[in-house]
C-alpha positions as CSV (number, residue, x, y, z in Angstrom):
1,X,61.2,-16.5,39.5
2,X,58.6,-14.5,41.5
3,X,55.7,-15.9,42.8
4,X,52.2,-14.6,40.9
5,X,50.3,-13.0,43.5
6,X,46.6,-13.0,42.7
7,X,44.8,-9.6,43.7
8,X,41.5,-8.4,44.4
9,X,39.6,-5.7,42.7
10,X,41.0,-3.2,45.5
11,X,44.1,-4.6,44.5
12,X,45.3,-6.5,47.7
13,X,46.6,-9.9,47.7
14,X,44.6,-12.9,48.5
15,X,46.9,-15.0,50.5
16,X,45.9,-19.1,50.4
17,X,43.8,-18.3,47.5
18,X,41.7,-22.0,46.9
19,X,41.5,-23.2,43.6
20,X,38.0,-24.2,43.4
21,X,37.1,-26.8,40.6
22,X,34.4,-26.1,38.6
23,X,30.9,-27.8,39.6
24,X,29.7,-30.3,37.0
25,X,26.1,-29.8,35.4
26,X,25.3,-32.7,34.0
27,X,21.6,-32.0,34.5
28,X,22.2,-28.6,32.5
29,X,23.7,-30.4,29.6
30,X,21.6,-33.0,29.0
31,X,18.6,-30.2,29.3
32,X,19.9,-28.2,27.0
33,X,20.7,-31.3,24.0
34,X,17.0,-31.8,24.5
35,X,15.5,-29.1,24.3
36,X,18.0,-28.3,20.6
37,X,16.8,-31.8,19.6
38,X,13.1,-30.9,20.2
39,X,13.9,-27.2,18.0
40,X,15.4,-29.0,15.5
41,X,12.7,-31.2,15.2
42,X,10.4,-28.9,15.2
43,X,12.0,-26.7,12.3
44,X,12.7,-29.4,10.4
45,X,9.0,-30.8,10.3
46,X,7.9,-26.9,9.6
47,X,9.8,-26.7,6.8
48,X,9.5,-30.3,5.3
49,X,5.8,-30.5,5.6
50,X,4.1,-30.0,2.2
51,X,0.8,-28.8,3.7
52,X,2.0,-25.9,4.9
53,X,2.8,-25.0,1.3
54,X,5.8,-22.1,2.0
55,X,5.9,-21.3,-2.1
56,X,2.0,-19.6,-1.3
57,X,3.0,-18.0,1.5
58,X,6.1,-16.3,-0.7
59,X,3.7,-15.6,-2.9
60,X,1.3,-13.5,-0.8
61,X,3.3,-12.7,1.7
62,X,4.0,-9.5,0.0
63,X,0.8,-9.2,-1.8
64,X,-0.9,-5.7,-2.4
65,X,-3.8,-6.4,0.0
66,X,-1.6,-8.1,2.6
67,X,0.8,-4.7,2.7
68,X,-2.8,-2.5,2.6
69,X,-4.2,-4.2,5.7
70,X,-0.5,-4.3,7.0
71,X,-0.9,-0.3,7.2
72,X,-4.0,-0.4,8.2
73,X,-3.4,-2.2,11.5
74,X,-0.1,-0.1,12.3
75,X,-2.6,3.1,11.8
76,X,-5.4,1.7,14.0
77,X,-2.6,0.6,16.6
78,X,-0.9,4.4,16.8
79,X,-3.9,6.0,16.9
80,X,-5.8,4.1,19.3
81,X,-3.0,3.8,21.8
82,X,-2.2,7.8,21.3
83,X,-6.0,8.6,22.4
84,X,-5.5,5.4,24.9
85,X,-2.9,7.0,26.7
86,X,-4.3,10.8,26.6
87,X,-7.3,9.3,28.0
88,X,-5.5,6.9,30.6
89,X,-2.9,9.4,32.0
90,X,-6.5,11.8,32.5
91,X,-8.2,9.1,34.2
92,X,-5.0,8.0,36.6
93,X,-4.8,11.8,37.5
94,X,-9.3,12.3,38.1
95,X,-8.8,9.0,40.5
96,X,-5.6,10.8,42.8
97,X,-8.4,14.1,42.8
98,X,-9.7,15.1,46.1
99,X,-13.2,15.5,44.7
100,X,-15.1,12.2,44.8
101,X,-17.4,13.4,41.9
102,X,-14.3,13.2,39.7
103,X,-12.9,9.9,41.5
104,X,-16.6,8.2,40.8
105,X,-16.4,9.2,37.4
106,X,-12.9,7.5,36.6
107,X,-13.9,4.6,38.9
108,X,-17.1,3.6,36.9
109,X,-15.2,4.4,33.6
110,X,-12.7,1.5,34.5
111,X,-14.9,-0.8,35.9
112,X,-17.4,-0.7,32.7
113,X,-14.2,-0.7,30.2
114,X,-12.4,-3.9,31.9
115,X,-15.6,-5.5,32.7
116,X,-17.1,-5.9,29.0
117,X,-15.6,-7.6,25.9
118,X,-13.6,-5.6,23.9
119,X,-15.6,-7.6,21.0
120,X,-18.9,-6.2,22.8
121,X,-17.9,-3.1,22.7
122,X,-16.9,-2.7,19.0
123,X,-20.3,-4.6,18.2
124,X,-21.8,-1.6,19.7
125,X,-20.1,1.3,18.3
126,X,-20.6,-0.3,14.7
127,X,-24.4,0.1,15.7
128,X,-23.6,3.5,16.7
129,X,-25.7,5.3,14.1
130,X,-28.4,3.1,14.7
131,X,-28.7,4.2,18.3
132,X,-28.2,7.4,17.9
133,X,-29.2,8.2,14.2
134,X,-28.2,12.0,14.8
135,X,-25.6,14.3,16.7
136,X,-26.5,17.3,17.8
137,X,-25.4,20.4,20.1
138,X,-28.1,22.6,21.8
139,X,-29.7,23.2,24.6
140,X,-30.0,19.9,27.0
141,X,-33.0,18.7,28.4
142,X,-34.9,20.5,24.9
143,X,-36.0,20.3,21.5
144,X,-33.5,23.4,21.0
145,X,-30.6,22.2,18.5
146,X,-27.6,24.7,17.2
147,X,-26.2,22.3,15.5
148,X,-26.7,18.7,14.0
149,X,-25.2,16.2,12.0
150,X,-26.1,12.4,10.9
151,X,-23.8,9.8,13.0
152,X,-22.4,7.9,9.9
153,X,-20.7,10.5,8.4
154,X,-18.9,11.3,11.9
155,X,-18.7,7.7,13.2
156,X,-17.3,5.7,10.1
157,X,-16.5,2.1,10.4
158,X,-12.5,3.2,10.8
159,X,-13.3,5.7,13.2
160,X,-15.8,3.3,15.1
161,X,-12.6,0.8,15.2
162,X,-10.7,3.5,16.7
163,X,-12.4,4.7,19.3
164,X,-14.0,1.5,20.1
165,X,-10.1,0.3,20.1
166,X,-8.9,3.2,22.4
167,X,-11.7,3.6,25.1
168,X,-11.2,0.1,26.0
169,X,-7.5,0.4,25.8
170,X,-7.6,3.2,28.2
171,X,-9.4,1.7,31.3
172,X,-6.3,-0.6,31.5
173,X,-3.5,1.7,30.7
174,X,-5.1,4.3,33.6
175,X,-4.5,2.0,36.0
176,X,-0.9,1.4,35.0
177,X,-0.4,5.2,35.0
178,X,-2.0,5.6,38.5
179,X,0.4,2.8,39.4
180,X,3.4,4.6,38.2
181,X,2.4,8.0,39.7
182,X,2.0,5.9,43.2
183,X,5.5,4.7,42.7
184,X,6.9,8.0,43.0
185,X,7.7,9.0,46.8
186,X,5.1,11.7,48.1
187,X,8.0,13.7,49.2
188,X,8.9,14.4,45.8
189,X,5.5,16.8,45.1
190,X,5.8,18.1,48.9
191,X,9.7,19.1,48.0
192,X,8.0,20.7,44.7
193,X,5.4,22.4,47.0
194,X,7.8,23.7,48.9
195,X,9.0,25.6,45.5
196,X,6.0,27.4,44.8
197,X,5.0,24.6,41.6
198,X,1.8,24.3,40.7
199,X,-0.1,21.4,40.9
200,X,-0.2,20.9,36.6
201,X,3.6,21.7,36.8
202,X,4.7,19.0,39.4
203,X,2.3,16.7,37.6
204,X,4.4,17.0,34.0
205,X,7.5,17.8,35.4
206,X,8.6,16.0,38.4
207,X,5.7,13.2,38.7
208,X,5.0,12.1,35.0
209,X,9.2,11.2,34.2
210,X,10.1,9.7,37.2
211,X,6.8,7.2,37.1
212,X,8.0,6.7,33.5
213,X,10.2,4.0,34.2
214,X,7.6,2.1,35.7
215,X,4.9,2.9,33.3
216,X,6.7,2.1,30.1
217,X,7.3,-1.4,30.5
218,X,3.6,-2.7,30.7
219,X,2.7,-0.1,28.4
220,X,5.0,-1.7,25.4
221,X,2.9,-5.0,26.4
222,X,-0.3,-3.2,26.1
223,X,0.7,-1.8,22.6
224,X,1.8,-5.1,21.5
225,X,-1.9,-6.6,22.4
226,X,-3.4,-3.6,21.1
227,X,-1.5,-4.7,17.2
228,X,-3.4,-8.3,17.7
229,X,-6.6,-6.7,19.1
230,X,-7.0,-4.6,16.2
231,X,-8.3,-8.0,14.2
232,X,-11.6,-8.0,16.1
233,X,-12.3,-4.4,14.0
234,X,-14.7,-7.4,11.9
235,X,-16.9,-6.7,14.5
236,X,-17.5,-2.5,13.8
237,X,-17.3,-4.0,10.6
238,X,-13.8,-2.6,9.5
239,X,-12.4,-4.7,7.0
240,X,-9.1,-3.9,6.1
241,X,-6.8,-4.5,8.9
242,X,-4.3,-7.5,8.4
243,X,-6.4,-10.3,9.7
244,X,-9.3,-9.8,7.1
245,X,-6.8,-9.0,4.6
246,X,-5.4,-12.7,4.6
247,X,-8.8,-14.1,5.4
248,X,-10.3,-12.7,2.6
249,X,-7.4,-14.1,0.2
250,X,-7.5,-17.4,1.8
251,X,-11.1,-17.4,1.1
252,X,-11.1,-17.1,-2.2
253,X,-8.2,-19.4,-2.9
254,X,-9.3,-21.8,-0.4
255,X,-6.1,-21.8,1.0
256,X,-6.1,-21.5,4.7
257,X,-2.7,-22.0,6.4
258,X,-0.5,-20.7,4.2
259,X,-2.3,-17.1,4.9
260,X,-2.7,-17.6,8.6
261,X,1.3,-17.9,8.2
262,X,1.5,-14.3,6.0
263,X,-0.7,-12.8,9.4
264,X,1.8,-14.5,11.6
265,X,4.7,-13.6,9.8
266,X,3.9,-9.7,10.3
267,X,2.6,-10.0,13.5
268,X,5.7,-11.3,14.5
269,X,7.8,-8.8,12.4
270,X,5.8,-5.7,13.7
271,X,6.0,-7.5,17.8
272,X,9.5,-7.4,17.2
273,X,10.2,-4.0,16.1
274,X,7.7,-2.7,19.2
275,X,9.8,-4.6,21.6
276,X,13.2,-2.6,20.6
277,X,11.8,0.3,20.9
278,X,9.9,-0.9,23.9
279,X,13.9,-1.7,24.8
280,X,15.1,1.8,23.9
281,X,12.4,3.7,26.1
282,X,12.9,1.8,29.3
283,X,16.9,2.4,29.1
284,X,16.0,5.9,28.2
285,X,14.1,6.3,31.2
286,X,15.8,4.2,33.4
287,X,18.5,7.0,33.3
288,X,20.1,7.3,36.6
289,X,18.6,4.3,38.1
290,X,21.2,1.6,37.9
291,X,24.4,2.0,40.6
292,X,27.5,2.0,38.7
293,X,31.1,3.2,40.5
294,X,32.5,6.8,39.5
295,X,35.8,7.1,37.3
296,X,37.9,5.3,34.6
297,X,37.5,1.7,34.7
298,X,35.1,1.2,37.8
299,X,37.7,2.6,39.9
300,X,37.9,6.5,42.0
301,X,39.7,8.5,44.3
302,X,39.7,7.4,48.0
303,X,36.9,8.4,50.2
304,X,36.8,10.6,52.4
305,X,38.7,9.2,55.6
306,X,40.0,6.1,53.2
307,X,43.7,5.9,52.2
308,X,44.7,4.8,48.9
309,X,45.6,1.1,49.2
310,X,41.9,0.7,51.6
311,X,39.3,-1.0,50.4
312,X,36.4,1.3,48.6
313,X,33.7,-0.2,50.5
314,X,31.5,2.8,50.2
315,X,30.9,2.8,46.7
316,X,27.3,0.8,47.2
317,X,26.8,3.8,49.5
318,X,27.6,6.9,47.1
319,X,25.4,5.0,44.6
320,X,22.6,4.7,46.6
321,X,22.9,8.1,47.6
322,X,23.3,9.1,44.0
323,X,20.0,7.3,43.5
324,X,18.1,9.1,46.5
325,X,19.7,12.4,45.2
326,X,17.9,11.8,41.6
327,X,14.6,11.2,43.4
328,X,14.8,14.0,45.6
């Protein structure tokens, strides 16, 4: 009876192969019975203890108010983040500029947004129509107005929450932008130069995707704080996001923990559907990236100057070229 022959992946024998014995890991084990004793624990004390009265959170936990400020919430995230990013990707561009007029600008726009409380902030665009009681277009410097209009018809609590919501949002998000854009090798606009591109053009079409896959990632963090950000809106006052939803309800049925459980609950249920999509974008992006051998199975045809039973040591090497190929 012939002797099996183990093979590598090239498929030559490995002569004297050693038959290793697999390292115990104790440690590992008696980690991991711990840490499923501590879980179970845990679970079992959430759902045994009567204080956190589960039959109320069933109850409201679909209520009409609780979906309401549900909506809400999703609304003031998209739309703040939308405006967030528009204004981000503007200010990441304004602080690459070679005029220092429009590098100042983005500069101090950053530093004011990052260095004040996002609660500060909203406090002070829910007195907006006190500080400025009117709007008006005209002539500057004059008493000459075309056109005017009273501030609490334009700046609303909801759309106070907003842009309160995405000016803040956008000082961070610029400088994950203008860390993206940095990302991308410079040879990539000097190759689109080279082509006769215009400066807008190599911005949106060979910049902007390729920084992508380092932008996303941070940004479907940032999104995720912006959904637990939007319950400081009390402060514009907007008061029908999710948070004063449940505290409203839990108010009047003096019932505290049961609704800080219905806001967890969505929270929770809304984080998670962000972070597949979150999931989706980066593999979307991340096209291209990751080195994978060519052909059926892992395997391809021999190299040049390789014979058929060599080993296909160059594959690392046609990846990486594959990657520098994509960048270039």
């Amino acid at each position: 009876m012939p002797h099996h022959v183990e093979r590598d992946g090239e498929g030559l024998p490995i002569p004297n192969r050693i038959e290793a014995k697999p390292v115990k890991r104790t440690g590992q084990i008696v980690a991991a019975v711990i840490v499923a004793l501590l879980a179970a624990m845990l679970i079992h004390g959430l759902v045994t203890n009567p204080r956190f009265e589960w039959n109320v959170v069933w109850k409201y936990l679909f209520n009409e108010r609780v979906l309401e400020g549900v909506g809400y919430t999703l609304i003031l995230t998209f739309l703040s983040m939308i405006i967030a990013i528009i204004l981000a990707v503007i200010l990441a561009i304004m602080r690459k500029s070679a005029n220092p007029v429009l590098r100042g600008v983005s500069w101090f726009y950053i530093w004011f947004f990052r260095g004040t409380p996002v609660y500060t902030q909203l406090v002070f665009w829910g007195l907006f129509s006190v500080l400025i009681p009117r709007l008006s277009l005209g002539i500057p410097f004059t008493s000459v107005e075309f056109w005017s209009v009273d501030s609490q018809t334009v700046v609303t609590a909801f759309n106070a929450a907003v842009i309160g919501l995405a000016l803040n949002e956008a000082a961070y998000l610029a400088e994950i932008v203008r860390a993206g854009l940095e990302a991308v090798d410079p040879g990539q606009e000097e190759a689109a130069k080279a082509l006769g591109m215009k400066r807008s053009m190599i911005m949106r079409r060979v910049i902007l995707p390729q920084a992508m896959r380092i932008i996303i990632p941070p940004t479907g963090n940032e999104t995720i704080g912006m959904l637990k950000t939007t319950s400081l809106v009390l402060a514009v006052p907007f008061t029908l996001e999710l948070q004063y939803a449940t505290n409203a309800i839990a108010n009047r049925i003096y019932k505290p923990i049961p609704l800080l459980i219905v806001a967890s609950v969505w929270y929770l249920l809304i984080t998670s559907i962000f972070m597949v999509i979150q999931s989706m974008l980066e593999k979307h992006f991340g096209k291209g990236f990751e080195a994978r051998p060519v052909g059926t199975k892992g395997k391809q045809a021999p190299l040049p100057g390789k014979t058929e039973g060599e080993p296909q040591d160059d594959v690392n090497k046609t990846n990486e070229a594959a990657f520098l190929g994509y960048n270039a």
